[in-house]
C-alpha positions in Angstrom: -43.4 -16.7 38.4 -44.5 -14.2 36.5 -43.9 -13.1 32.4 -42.8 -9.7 31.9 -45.7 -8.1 29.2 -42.7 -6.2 27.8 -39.9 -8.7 27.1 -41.6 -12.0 27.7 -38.9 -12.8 30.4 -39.8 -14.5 34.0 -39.9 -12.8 37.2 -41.0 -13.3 40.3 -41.8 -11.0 43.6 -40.4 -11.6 47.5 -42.5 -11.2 50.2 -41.2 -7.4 50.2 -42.1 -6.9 47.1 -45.7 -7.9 48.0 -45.5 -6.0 51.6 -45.2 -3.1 49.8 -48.0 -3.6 47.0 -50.3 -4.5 50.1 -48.9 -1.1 51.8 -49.5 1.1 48.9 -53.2 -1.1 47.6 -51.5 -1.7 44.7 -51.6 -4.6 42.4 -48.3 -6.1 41.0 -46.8 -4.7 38.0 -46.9 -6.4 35.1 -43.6 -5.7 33.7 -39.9 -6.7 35.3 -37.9 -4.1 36.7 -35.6 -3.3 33.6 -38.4 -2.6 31.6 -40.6 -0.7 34.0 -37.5 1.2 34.6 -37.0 1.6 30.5 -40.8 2.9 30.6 -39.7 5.5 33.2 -36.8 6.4 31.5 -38.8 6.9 28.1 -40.8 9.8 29.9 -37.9 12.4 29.9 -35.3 14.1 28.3 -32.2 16.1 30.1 -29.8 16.0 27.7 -31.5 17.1 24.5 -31.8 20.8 24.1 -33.9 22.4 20.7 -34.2 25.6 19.5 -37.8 27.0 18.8 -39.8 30.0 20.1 -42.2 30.1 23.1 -45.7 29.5 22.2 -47.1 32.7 25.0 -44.3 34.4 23.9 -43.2 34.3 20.7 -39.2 34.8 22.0 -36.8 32.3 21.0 -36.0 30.1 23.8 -34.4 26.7 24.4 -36.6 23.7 25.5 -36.5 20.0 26.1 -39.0 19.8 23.5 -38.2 20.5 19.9 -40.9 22.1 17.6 -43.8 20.2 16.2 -44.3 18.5 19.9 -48.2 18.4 20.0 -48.6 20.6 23.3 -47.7 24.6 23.9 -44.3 25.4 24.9 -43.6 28.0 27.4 -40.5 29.4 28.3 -40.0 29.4 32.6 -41.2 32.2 33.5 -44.0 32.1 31.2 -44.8 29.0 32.8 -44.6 30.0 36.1 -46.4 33.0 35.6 -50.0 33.8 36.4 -51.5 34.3 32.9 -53.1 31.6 32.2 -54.2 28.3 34.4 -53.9 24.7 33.7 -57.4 24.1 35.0 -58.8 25.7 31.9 -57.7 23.0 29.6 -59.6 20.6 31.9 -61.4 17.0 30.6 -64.9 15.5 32.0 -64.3 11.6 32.3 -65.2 9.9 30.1 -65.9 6.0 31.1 -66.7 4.3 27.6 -62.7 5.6 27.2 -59.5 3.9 27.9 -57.9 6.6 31.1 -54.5 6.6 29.4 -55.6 7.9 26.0 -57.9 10.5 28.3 -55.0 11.8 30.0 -53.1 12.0 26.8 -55.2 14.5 25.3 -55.5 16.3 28.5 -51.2 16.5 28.0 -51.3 17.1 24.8 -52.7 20.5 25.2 -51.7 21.6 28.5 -48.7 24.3 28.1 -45.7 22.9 29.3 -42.6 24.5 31.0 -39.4 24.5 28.4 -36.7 23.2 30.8 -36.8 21.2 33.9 -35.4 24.4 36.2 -36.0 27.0 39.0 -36.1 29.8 36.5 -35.5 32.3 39.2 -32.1 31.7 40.8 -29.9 30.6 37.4 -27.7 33.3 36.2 -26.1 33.2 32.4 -26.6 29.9 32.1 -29.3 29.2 29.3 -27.9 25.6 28.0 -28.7 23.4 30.8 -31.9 21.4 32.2 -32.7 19.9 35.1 -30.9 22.2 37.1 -31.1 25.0 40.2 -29.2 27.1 41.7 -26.5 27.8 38.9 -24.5 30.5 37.5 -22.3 30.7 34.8 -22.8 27.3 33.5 -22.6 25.5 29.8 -24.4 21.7 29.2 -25.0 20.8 33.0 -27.6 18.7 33.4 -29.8 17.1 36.9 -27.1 20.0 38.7 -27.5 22.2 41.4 -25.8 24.9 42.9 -22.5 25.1 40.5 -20.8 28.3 39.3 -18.5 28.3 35.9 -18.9 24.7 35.1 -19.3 22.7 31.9 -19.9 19.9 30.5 -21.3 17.8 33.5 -24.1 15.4 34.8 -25.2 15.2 38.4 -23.2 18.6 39.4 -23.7 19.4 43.3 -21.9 22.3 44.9 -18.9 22.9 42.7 -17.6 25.3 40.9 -14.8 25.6 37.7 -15.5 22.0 37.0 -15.7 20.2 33.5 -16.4 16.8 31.7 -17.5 15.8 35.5 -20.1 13.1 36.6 -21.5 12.5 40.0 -19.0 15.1 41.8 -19.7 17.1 44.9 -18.6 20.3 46.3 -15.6 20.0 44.7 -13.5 23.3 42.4 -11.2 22.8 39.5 -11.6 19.5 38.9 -11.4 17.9 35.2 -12.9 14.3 33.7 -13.9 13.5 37.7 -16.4 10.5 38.1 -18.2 9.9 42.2 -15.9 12.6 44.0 -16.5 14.4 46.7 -14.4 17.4 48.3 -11.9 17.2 45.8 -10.0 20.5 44.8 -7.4 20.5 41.3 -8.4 16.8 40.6 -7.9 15.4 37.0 -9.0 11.9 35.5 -10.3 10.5 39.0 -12.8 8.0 40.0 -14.0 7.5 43.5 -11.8 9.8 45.1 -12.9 11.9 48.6 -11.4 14.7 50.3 -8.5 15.2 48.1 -6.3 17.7 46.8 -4.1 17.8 43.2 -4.3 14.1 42.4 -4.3 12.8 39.1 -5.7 9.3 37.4 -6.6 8.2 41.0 -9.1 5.7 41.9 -10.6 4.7 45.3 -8.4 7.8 47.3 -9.1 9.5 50.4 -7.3 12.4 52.1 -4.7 12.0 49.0 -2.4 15.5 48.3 -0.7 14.9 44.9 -0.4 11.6 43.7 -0.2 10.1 40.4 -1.6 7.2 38.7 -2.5 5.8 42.5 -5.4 3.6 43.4 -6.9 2.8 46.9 -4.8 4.9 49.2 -5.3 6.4 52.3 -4.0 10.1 53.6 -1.2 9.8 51.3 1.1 12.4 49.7 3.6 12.2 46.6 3.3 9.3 45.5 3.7 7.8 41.9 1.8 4.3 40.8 1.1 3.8 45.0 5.4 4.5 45.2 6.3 6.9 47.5 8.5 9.3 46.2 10.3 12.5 47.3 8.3 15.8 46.4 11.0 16.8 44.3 11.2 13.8 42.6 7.0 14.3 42.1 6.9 17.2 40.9 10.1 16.5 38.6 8.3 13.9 37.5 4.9 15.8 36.7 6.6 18.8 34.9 7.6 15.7 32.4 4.3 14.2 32.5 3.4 16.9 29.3 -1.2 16.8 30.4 -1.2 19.4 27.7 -0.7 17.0 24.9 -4.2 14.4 24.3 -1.7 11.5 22.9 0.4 11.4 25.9 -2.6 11.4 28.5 -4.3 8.5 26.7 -0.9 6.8 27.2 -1.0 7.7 30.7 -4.6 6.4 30.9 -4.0 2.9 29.6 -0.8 2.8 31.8 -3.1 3.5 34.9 -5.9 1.3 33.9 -3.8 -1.9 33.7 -2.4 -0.5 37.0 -5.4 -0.4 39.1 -6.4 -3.9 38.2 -3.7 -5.2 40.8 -5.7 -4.3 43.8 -9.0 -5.8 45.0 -11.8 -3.5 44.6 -14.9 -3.3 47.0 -18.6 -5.2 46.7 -20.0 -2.5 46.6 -19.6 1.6 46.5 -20.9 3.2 49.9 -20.5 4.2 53.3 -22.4 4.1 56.8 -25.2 1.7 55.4 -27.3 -0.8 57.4 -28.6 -3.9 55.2 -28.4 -2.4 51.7 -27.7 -4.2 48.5 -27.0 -2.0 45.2 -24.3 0.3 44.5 -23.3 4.1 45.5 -25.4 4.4 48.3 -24.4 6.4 51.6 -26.1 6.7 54.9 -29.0 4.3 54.0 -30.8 1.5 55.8 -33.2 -1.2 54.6 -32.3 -0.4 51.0 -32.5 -3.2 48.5 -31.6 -2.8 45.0 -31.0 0.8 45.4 -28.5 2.6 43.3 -27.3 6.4 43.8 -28.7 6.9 47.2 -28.0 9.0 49.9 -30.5 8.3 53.3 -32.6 5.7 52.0 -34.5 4.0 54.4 -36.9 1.4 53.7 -37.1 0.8 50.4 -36.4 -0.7 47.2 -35.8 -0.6 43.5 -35.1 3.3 44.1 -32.7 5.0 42.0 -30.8 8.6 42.5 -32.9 9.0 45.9 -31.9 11.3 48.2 -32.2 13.5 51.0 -33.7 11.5 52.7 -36.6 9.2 51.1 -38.6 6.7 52.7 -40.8 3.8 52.4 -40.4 3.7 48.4 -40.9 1.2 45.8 -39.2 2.2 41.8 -39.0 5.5 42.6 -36.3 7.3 40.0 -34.7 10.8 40.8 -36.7 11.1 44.0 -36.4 12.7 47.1 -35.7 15.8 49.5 -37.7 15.0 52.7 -40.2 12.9 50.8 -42.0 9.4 51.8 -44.2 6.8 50.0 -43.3 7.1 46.8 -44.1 4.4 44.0 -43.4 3.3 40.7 -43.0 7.2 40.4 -39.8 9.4 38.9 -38.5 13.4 39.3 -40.7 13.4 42.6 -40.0 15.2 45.7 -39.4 18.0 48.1 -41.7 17.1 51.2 -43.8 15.4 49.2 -46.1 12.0 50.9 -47.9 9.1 48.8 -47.3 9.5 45.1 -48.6 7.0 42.6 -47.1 6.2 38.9 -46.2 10.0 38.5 -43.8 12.1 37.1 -42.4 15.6 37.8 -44.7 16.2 40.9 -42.9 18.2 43.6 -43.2 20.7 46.4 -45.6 19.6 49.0 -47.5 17.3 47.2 -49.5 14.7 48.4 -52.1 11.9 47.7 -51.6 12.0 43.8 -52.4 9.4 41.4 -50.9 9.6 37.4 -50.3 13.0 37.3 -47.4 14.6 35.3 -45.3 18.0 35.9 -47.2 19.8 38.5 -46.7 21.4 41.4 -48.1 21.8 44.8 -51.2 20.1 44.6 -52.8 17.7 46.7 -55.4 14.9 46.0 -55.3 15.1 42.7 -55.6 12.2 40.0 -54.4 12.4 35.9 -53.7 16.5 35.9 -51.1 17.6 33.6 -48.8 20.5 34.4 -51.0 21.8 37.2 -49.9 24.2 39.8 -51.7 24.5 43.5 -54.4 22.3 42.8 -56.3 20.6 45.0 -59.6 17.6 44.5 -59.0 17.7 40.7 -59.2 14.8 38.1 -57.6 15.7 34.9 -57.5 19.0 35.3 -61.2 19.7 36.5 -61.8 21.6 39.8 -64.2 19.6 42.1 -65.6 19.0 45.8 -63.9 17.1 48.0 -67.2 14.6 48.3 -66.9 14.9 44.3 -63.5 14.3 44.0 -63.6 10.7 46.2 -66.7 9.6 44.4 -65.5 10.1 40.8 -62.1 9.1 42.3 -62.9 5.5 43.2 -65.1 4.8 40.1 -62.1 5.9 38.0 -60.4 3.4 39.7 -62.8 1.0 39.4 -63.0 1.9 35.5 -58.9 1.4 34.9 -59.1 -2.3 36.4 -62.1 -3.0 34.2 -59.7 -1.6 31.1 -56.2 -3.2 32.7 -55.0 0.1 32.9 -54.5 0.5 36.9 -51.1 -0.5 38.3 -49.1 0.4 35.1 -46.8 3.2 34.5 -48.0 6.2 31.5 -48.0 4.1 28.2 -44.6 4.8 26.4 -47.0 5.2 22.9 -47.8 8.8 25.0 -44.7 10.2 26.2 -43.9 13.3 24.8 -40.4 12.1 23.9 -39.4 9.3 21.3 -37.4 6.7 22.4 -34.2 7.6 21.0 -34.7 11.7 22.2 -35.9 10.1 25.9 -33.6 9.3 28.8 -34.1 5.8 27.7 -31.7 6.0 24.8 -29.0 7.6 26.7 -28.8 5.2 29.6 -30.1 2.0 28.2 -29.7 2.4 24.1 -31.3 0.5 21.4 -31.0 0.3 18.0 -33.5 2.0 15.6 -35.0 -1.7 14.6 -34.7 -3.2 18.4 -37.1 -0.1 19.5 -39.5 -0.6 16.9 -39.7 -3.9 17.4 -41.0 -3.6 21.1 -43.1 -1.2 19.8 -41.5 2.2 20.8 -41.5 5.0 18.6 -38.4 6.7 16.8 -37.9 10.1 15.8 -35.4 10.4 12.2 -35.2 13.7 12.3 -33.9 13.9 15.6 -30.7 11.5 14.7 -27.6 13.5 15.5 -26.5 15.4 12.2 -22.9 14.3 11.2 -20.3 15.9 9.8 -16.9 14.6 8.3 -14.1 14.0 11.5 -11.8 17.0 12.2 -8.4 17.1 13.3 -7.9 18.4 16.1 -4.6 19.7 17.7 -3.0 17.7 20.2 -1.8 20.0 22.2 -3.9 22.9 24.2 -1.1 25.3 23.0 -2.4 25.1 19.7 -5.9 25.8 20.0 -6.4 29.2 20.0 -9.5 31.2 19.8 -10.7 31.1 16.2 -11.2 27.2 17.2 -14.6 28.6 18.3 -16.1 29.6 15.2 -16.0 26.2 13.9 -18.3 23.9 14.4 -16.0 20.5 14.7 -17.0 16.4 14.2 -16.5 13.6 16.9 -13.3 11.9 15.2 -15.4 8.5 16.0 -18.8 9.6 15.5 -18.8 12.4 13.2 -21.4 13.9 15.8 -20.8 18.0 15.8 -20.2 19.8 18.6 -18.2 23.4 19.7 -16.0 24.9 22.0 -17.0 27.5 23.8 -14.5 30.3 25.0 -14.8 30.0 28.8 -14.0 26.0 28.3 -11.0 27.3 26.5 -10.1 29.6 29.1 -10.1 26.4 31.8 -7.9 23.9 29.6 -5.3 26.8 29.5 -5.3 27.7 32.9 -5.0 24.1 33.7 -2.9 23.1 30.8 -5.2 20.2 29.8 -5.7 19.8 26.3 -9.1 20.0 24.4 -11.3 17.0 23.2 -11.6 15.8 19.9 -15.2 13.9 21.0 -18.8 15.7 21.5 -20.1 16.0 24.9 -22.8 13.0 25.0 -20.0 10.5 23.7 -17.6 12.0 26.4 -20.6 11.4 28.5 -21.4 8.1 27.1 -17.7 7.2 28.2 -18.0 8.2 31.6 -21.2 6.6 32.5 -19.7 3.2 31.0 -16.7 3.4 34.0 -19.4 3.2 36.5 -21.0 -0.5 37.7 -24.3 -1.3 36.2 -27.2 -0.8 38.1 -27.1 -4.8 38.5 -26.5 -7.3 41.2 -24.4 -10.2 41.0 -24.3 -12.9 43.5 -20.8 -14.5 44.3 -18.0 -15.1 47.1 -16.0 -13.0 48.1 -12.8 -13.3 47.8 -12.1 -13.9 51.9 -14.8 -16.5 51.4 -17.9 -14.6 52.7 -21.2 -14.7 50.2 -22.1 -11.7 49.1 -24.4 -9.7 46.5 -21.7 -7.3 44.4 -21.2 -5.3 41.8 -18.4 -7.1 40.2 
């Protein structure tokens, strides 16, 4: 049994666990999974968008880092461009120091890229991160390959969609959480291959159906009643989606509906000996949340196409392999240590952060093409292995080897970081393990505004005022485009912000926690209820 150096709790290791520490020459971590998770979680920032100006530049941009951060910020193409090189900010090692507090003030000089995106295929779309492939989009964030969408997280192939989360190749869909091939879909959860349904949940090959949960190639029904298609759409003319009141009546009338029918273990399809949740096509996956062909691993969260042979890996994938305790890693990439953002045919990397393309490579910062470099500095491969292994040698003496980046150095406090979206804390709870807190980041509030409760009328003056979260006070906006949907679909507008519509969405998916229990035909089993 071990004690978590984070939380003081106990934990222990399986004889997976340790397979995979002897595959990888790794020692066990020192923290439980929640918290080396939380420390992952603490090193980025996709929702959070500040204004400030470019520091090659001078142009006003939009970056994931707000002004004061201690590092350069460059807008994309600045980054990307070949006017300066990351190698020229390099550090000589040195061993009467601590690594981590090397590498930060390696970081913390380093020019880093604004936004997490492929600057050179997004069209109009300046206010989104994490994100390729996209045109026409408004607050999307870890998206790709979307056109006129708003308002979403984890965005893949869709276009005219808003307030969605985890949907896929899917158009004109509205408040849509884990559906796939879904066209004129609104207030649906878990729903695949289906066409004008509306507060579904658990659906497949459904064609307008109402308030229905867990049916099969189904059409016109009403609360799982089968109904006449005159009667349906007699029925939906009354329903009156334009108006917010009655749809929250609709939605309270559906939830207490959908608890009458037994709900699944677990979310997924065509796995082979998996545990977790929302996994599809996988095999030896344990504990693995949000995956699509993952084979071999465990602890891995939003891992995808495929990934193999990982262990804590977060946001990982695209034809990658050996991955561990790393996050926002992928695209071919092989054997990647406690990194972050290293993509695009990388291999044998060690604590490095942002870079691309490079190959044995230990504690570089925002490095692109590099090869047989140690924070930053170019050297021979014979140099590179010697200095290598006596760095390594050096972070056991200091306690430092086999732990994530510190939290003290991420660029992000805890409450602007990933972390304080998806696993909050309270101002005092934070400090008190020891994480930092930035005030003047705190959402600005503004006294609630009353909203109309009925699309028809919001007109288009609505956009010139800046409006307050009727719960919150939080401020937010429309924009006209958004505007343009909710008529077109006669849905009414919100009255909260995007991150507490957000908030509220994430909250109607499972926990990234396992429960063990009985099923309820008597079998044991490991679920998500």
């Amino acid at each position: 049994m071990n004690i978590c150096i984070q939380c003081k709790k106990e934990f222990s290791f399986d004889e997976k666990d340790h397979k995979f520490f002897r595959s990888f020459d790794v020692p066990p971590p020192r923290r439980c999974h929640p918290c080396r998770r939380r420390v992952q979680l603490m090193w980025e920032n996709e929702l959070l968008l500040y204004p400030r100006k470019c520091d090659l530049t001078g142009k006003q941009i939009l970056a994931m880092y707000p002004e004061g951060t201690p590092f350069p910020v460059y807008n994309n193409a600045a980054w990307w461009g070949d006017s300066w090189d990351a190698r020229s900010f390099a550090r000589d090692i040195d061993f009467s120091r601590p690594f981590f507090e090397q590498f930060a003030d390696l970081d913390r000089s380093v020019p880093h890229a604004s936004r997490f995106v492929i600057e050179g295929n997004i069209v109009n779309s300046d206010y989104i991160n994490y994100c390729s492939a996209v045109k026409n989009c408004y607050l999307v964030f870890d998206s790709d390959v979307n056109e006129d969408s708003y308002y979403s997280y984890t965005l893949q192939n869709s276009k005219d969609a808003v307030d969605c989360l985890k949907v896929r190749e899917s158009e004109l869909c509205y408040e849509c959480i884990d559906c796939l091939k879904c066209y004129k879909c609104f207030y649906c959860q878990n729903v695949q291959d289906s066409n004008e349904c509306i507060f579904g949940y658990n659906l497949s090959n459904c064609i307008n159906c109402f308030g229905c949960a867990n049916l099969k190639n189904a059409e016109y029904y009403w609360f799982n009643e089968r109904i006449s298609k005159e009667e349906y759409e007699k029925r939906l003319q009354g329903a009156d989606l334009s108006r917010r009141s009655v749809v929250r009546e609709w939605a309270e009338k559906f939830d207490e509906h959908k608890k009458k029918f037994p709900k699944q273990y677990m979310h997924g399809m065509s796995n082979v000996d998996c545990t977790g949740d929302y996994l599809i096509n996988s095999k030896n996956a344990i504990e693995c949340y949000d995956g699509f062909r993952v084979e071999d691993s465990k602890y891995c969260e939003a891992a995808f196409l495929p990934i193999k042979d990982c262990y804590e890996t977060f946001e990982c994938g695209e034809g990658s392999s050996r991955f561990y305790y790393s996050a926002v890693c992928g695209f071919s990439s092989y054997n990647i240590r406690w990194s972050w953002g290293v993509m695009e045919g990388c291999a044998e990397v060690d604590y490095c952060y942002f870079c691309r393309s490079i190959q044995n490579c230990f504690g570089c910062s925002n490095l692109k093409k590099g090869q047989y470099c140690i924070l930053n500095k170019q050297y021979t491969k014979d140099e590179y292995e010697k200095l290598r292994t006596k760095l390594i040698e050096h972070m056991k003496e200091t306690g430092e080897w086999g732990e994530f980046f510190p939290p003290e150095y991420s660029p992000f406090a805890y409450n602007t970081s990933n972390a304080g979206i998806f696993m909050p804390l309270s101002k005092e709870k934070a400090l008190e393990k020891g994480f930092r807190w930035d005030d003047s980041a705190d959402i600005k509030r503004g006294e609630a505004t009353e909203i109309p409760d009925s699309i028809k009328d919001v007109d288009d003056s609505w956009c010139d005022r800046v409006l307050a979260d009727k719960d919150t006070g939080q401020k937010f906006k429309y924009i006209k485009q958004e505007l343009a949907f909710y008529r077109r679909l006669n849905i009414h507008v919100p009255d909260k912000s995007f991150l507490e519509r957000h908030k509220a969405r994430m909250a109607k998916r499972n926990p990234k926690q396992l429960w063990s229990g009985t099923c309820d035909c008597g079998e044991a089993t490991h679920s998500q209820h």
